[in-house]
N, C-alpha and C positions, 0 to 999 in steps of 0.2 A: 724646399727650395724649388722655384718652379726656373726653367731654362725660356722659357717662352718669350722672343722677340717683341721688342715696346712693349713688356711689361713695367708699368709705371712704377713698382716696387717690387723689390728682391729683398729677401730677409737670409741674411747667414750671419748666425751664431749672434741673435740678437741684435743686431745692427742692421739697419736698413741704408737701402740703397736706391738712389733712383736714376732712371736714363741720362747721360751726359753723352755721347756718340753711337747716332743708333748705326745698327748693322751697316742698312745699304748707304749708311756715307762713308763708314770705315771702306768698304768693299772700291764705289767707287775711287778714294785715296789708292788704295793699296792697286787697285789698276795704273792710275795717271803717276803712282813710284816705279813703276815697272814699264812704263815707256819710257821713261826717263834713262833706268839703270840697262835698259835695253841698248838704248843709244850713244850711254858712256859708256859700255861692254863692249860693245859691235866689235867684233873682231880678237876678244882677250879671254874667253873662253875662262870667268873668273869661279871660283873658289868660294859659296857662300856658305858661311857658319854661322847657322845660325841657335843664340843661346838661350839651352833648355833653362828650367821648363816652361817660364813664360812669355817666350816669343817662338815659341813651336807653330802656333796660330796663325802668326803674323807672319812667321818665314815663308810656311807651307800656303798661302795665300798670294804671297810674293811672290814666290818660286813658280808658283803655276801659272804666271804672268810673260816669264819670260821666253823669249822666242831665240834670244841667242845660246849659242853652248854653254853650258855649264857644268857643275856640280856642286852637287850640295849633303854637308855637314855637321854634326852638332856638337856641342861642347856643352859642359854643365858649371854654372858658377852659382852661388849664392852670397846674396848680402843684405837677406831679410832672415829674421828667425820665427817669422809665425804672427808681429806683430804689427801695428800700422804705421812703421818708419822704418827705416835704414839701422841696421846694426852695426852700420861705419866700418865692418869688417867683413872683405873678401875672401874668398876660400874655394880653389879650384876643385870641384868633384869628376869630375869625367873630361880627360884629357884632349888636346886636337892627337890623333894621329896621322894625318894626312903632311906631306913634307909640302911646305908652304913657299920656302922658298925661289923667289922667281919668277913665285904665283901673284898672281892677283886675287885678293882677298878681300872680301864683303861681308861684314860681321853685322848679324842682325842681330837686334837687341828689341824688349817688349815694351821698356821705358825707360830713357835716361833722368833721372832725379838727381841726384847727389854728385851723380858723375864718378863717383868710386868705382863704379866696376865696370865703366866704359875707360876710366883710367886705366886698369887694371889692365882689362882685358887690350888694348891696344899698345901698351907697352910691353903684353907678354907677347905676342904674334909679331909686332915690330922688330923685337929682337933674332926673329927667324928669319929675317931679311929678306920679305914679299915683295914683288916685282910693285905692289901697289895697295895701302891698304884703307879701305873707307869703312863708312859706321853708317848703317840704315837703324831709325828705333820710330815703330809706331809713335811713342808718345814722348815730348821732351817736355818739360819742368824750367826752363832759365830758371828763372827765378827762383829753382831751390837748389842752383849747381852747388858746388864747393869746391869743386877741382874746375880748372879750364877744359872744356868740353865741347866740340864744337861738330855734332852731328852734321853728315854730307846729306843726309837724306832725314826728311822729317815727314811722317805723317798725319801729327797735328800735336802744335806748342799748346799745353793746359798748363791751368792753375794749378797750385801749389796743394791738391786736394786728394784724398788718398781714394784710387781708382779699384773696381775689378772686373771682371768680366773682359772678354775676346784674350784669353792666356792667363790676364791678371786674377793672382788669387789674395782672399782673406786667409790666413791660417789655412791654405790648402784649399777651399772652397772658393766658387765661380766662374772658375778657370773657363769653364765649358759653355757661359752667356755669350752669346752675338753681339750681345751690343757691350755698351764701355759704361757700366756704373757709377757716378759718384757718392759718397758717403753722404747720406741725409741729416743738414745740419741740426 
């Protein structure tokens, strides 16, 4: 597997892959979300958690954008099992410890699809009674939600097409591509 920016094909674990979001457009995005979240922060000193392991990329990219105060966090959830869908079932791995309450809270996510674990996750953090709680995710899916889901922050709505690269992995693998993959029909 080669990592190499605008490579027209990526091969992992037999499946090919070719460019869908190269680098420097994601980069630019993830700049003009971070003036944004700059402006609706201004002054509220929020709380971002952002969730491993596939939006590690996209937070720490985010993160470094920001000029107002902050902190930042990670949590761990899963609701993939290695294959190219949704296993419909969430399962928290690595807890928030931070007391949230009161806080303002920015939960970043790698891609909303199904909407289970942006469910999930915003009903479990809601319940700790956060002064404010929004949802940043690089990539949103409408079109394959199943839960009502409604990202404050979007870095780019795709198709219903299975992604990897910039955090996003096949079975573990691509995580570490620049750019954003799609699977070669």
């Amino acid at each position: 597997m080669s990592t190499t920016t605008q490579q027209p094909v990526v091969t992992l674990k037999d499946k090919h892959f070719i460019v869908s979001i190269p680098s420097a457009v994601i980069q630019q995005r993830v700049a003009e979300l971070g003036q944004q979240i700059n402006r609706d922060y201004a002054g509220k000193k929020p709380l971002i958690v952002g969730v491993l392991t596939g939006a590690a990329m996209f937070t720490v990219d985010l993160f470094k954008q920001f000029e107002i105060e902050c902190e930042l966090t990670f949590i761990r959830v899963s609701s993939y099992n290695g294959g190219l869908s949704s296993s419909g079932h969430v399962s928290s791995v690595i807890g928030l410890k931070e007391q949230i309450e009161g806080r303002h809270v920015l939960v970043v996510e790698d891609i909303v699809d199904t909407g289970e674990t942006a469910v999930h996750l915003m009903k479990e953090l809601g319940s700790k009674n956060p002064a404010s709680l929004k949802l940043a995710t690089a990539l949103f899916k409408p079109v394959a939600l199943k839960h009502e889901v409604t990202p404050d922050y979007v870095g780019f709505e795709v198709a219903p097409d299975f992604l990897v690269g910039y955090g996003l992995d096949y079975d573990g693998l691509g995580r570490n591509l620049n750019d954003i993959y799609v699977l070669k029909p």
